[in-house]
C-alpha positions in Angstrom: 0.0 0.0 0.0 1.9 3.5 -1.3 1.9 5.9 1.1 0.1 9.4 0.7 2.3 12.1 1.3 -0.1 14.6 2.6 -0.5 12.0 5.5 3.4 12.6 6.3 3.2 16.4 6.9 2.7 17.8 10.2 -1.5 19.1 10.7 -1.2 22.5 11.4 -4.1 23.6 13.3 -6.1 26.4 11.9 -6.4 29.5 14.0 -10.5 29.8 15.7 -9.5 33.6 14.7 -7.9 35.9 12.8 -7.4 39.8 13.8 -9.3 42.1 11.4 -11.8 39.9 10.3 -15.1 40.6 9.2 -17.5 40.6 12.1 -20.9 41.0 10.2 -21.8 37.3 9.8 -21.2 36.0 13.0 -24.2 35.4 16.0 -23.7 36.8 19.1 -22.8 32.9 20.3 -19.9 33.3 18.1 -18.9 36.2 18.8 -18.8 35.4 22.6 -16.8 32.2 21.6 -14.2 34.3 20.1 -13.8 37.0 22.9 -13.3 33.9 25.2 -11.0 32.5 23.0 -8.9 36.0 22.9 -9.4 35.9 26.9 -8.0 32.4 27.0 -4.9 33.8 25.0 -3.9 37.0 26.6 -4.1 34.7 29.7 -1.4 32.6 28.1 0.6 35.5 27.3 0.7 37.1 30.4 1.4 33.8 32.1 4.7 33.6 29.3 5.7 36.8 30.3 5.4 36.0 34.0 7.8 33.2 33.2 10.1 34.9 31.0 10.8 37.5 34.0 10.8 35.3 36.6 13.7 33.8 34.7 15.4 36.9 33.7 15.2 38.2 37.5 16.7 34.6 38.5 19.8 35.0 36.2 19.9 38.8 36.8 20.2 37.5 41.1 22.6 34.8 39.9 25.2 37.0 38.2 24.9 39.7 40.6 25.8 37.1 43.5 28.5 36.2 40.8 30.7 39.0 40.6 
């Protein structure tokens, strides 16, 4: 059985949304969905840059102690 080569690449999941787009045709279930999703994601962000300067203030006390 050949193999199909579209079955070898990696899925890459769609974004649920895309910044500047058109807003007329959605309900207002949808466009709760999407603000939630946006929520969900800004939460993710900040939670990265929590991380990211909790790492930087680590290595910033480490090479202070250094020297």
């Amino acid at each position: 059985m050949p193999i199909d080569p579209d079955e070898l690449s990696p899925r890459i999941k769609s974004p649920e949304f895309a910044f500047g787009q058109d807003l007329s045709h959605m309900s207002e279930h949808e466009l709760a969905a999407r603000i939630a999703a946006m929520e969900d994601e800004i939460g993710r962000c900040r939670e990265a840059i929590k991380a990211r300067q909790a790492t930087r203030s680590a290595a910033a006390a480490f090479f202070k102690s250094a020297s």
